[in-house]
TIPAGU-324949 format. One record per residue (C-alpha): residue in three letters; x, y, z. Coordinates in steps of 0.25 Angstrom, whole numbers, plus 2048, in hexadecimal, padded with zeros to 3 digits. Example, Ala and Ser with C-alpha at 12.3 -4.5 7.8 and 13.67 -1.06 7.14 Angstrom:
ALA8317EE81FSER8377FC81D
***
This chain:
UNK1FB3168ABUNK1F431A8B7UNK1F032A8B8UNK1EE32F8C7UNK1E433D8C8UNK1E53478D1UNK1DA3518D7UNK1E33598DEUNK1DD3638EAUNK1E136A8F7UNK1DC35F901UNK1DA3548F9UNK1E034E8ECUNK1D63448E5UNK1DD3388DDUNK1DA32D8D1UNK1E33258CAUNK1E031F8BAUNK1DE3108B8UNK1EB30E8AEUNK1E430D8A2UNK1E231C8A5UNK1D231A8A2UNK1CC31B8AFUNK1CE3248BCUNK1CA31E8CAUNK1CD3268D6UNK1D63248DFUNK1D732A8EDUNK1D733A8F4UNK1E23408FBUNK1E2348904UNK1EC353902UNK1F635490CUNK20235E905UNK2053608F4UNK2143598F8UNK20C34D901UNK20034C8F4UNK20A34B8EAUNK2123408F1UNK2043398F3UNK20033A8E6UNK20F3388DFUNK21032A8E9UNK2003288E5UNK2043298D5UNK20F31F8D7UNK2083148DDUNK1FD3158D4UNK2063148CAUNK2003218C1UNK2083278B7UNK2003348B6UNK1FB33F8C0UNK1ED3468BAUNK1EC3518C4UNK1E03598C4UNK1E03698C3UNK1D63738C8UNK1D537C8BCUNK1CC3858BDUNK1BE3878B6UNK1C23918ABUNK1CF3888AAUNK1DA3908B1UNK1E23898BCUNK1E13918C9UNK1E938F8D5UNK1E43808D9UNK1E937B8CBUNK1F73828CCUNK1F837A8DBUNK1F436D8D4UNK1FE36F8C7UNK2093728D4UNK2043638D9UNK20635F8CCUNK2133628C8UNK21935E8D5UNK2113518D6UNK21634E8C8UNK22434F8CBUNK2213478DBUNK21A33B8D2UNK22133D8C5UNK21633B8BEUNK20E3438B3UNK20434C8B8UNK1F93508AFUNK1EF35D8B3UNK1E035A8B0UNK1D53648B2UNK1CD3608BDUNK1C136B8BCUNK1B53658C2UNK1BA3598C6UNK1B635A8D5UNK1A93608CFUNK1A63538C8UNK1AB3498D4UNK1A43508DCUNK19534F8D4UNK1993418D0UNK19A33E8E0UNK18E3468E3UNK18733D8D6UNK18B3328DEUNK1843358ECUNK1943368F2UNK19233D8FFUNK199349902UNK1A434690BUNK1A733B902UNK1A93448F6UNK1B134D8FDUNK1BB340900UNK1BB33A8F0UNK1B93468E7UNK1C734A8E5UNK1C933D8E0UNK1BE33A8D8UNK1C33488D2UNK1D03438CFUNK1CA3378C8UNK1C13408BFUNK1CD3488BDUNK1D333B8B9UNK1C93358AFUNK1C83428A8UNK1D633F8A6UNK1D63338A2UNK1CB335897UNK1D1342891UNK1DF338892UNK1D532E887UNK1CE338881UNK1DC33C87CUNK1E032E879UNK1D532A871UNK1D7338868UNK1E5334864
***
């Protein structure tokens, strides 16, 4: 099955999408918010035509690992987008994930402006492959 991964935010909502064998996560576009009802029919139309069968939403839990106000917006995506897409939609922690796109671009001599364009999806693809592997981790321990 095909798992699609949200990195969602305010102006822009980074996206990846799972090879079926659920091993690897490769990224897939940024969109550019336009309203919570107009994303969710974007992602919801987006899920379908890609054929995934799980939504891993990313959620901004603060540092000391209380959720503030950010992650109770993003559970509200959540829940309505589940019941839009009919699809499963798993929470993952995403602390430090725009932390570590961003120093992997910067590693990778990515200039600036271009950054800003693909960090929100190459945050929802770490979001993603940290899924993923914990998903395995778990398998193999069975």
């Amino acid at each position: 099955m095909r798992i699609l991964a949200i990195d969602y935010g305010d102006a822009r909502i980074g996206l990846a999408l799972s090879d079926e064998s659920e091993t690897l996560a490769s990224p897939l576009s940024t969109y550019a918010s336009v309203s919570m009802r107009k994303d969710i029919d974007h992602i919801a139309a987006l899920a379908k035509e890609k054929n995934a069968g799980r939504i891993v939403l990313g959620l901004p839990v603060n540092m000391d690992g209380t959720e503030g106000e950010r992650a109770q917006k993003t559970r509200s995506f959540g829940t309505v987008l589940a019941r839009v897409s009919g699809l499963e939609v798993v929470y993952k922690d995403e602390r430090l994930t725009t932390v570590s796109a961003e120093r992997t671009l910067i590693e990778c001599n990515v200039r600036r402006e271009k950054r800003k364009q693909v960090i929100d999806t190459l945050s929802a693809q770490i979001i993603l492959q940290s899924y993923l592997d914990a998903q395995q981790r778990a398998k193999r321990q069975i």
